[in-house]
C-alpha positions in Angstrom: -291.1 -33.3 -68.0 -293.8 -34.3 -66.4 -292.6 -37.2 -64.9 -289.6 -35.3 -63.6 -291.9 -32.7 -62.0 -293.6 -35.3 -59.9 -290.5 -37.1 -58.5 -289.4 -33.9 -57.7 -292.3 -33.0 -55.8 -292.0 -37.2 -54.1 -288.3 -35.9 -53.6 -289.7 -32.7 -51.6 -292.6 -34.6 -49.8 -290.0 -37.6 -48.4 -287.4 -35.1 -47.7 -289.9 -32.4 -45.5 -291.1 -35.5 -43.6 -288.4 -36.7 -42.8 -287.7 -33.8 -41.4 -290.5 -33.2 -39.2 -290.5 -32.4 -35.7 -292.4 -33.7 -32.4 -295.1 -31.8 -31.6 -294.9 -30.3 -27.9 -297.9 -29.3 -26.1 -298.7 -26.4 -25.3 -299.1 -26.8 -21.7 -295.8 -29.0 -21.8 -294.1 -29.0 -18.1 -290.2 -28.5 -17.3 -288.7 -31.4 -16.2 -285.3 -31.5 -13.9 -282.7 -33.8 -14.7 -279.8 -34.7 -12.9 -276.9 -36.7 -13.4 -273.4 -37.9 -12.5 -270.7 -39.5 -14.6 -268.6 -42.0 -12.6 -264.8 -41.3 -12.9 -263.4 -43.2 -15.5 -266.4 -43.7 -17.5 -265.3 -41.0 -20.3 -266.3 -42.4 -23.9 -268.4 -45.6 -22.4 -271.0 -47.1 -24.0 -272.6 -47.6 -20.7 -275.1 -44.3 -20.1 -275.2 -42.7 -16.9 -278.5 -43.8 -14.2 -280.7 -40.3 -14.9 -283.5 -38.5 -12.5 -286.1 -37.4 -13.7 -288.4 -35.3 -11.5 -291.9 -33.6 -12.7 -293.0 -36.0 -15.1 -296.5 -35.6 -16.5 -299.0 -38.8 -15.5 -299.8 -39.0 -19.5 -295.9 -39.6 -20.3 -295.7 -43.0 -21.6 -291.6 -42.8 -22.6 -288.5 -41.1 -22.3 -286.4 -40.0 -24.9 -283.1 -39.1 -23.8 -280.0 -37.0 -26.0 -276.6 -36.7 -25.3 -274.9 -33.6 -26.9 -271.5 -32.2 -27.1 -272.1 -28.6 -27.4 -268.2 -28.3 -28.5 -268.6 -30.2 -31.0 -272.7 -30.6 -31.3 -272.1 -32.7 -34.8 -270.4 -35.5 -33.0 -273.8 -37.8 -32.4 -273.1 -39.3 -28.9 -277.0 -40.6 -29.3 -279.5 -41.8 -26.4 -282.3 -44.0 -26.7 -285.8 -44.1 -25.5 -287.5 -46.2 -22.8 -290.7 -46.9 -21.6 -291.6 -45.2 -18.7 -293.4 -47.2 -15.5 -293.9 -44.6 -13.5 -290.3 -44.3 -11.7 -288.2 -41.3 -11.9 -285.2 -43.5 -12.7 -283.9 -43.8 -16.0 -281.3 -46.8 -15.4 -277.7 -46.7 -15.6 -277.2 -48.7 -19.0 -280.6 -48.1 -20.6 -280.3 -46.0 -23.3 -280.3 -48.2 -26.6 -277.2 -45.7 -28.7 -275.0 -44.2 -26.7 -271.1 -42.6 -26.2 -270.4 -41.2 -23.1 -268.2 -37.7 -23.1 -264.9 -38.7 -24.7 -263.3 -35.7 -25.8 -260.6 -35.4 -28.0 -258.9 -33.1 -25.5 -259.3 -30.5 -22.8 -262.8 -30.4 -21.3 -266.5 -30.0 -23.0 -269.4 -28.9 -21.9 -272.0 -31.7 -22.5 -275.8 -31.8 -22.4 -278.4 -34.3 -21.6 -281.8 -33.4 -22.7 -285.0 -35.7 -21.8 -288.4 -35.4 -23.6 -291.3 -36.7 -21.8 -293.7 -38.4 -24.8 -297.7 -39.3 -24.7 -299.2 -42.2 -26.4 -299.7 -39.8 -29.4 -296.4 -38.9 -29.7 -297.1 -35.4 -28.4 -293.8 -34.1 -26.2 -296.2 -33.1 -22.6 -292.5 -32.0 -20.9 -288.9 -31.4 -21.4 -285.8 -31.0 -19.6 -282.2 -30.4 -20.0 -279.2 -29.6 -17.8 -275.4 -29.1 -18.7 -272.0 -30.4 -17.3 -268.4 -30.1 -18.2 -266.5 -33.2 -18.5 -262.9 -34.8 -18.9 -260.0 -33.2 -18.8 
């Protein structure tokens, strides 16, 4: 019994943590985002070229998601990149990505950019919303 009591509570530990969340700051900023898919581009691997404007000095990457919020359990993924101090996320740079490829009709999709410190903490955040491919 007791040995089943302790995996239990490993189980519980593992499971919570891998849970977890980023922690924002408190004083996080709102970042703008803006974005264009090219015509033809629906369900590419190839993510869109991103701006990013009001990004925090601290921010040391820039974690990017793709969501379909018709179908928000479809991962469409985004990536992470270092940030250099341009407001440019390049077209192409997102490691995990599928463009808007709807099965039919048109979704509304949304791209959502964290701005990270070199602790991890989230110092700003931003997300906008488009409809795509009909």
């Amino acid at each position: 019994m007791k040995t089943l009591s302790v995996f239990v509570v490993l189980v519980c530990f593992v499971v919570v943590g891998a849970c977890a969340t980023t922690k924002v700051a408190p004083n996080a900023v709102t970042l703008k985002i803006e974005y264009q898919w090219k015509p033809g581009n629906a369900c590419s691997t190839t993510s869109p070229e991103i701006k990013v404007t009001g990004i925090p000095k601290t921010t040391k990457k820039l974690r990017v998601k793709l969501t379909d919020l018709n179908v928000p359990s479809y991962n469409h993924g985004g990536g992470t990149v270092e940030y250099k101090g341009s407001n440019v996320i390049k077209a192409g740079a997102l490691d995990y990505y599928k463009g808007p490829c709807p099965p039919s009709g048109t979704h509304r999709y949304s791209i959502k950019v964290d701005a990270i410190d070199a602790s991890g903490v989230i110092v700003g955040t931003g997300e906008t919303t488009k409809s795509c491919c009909q």
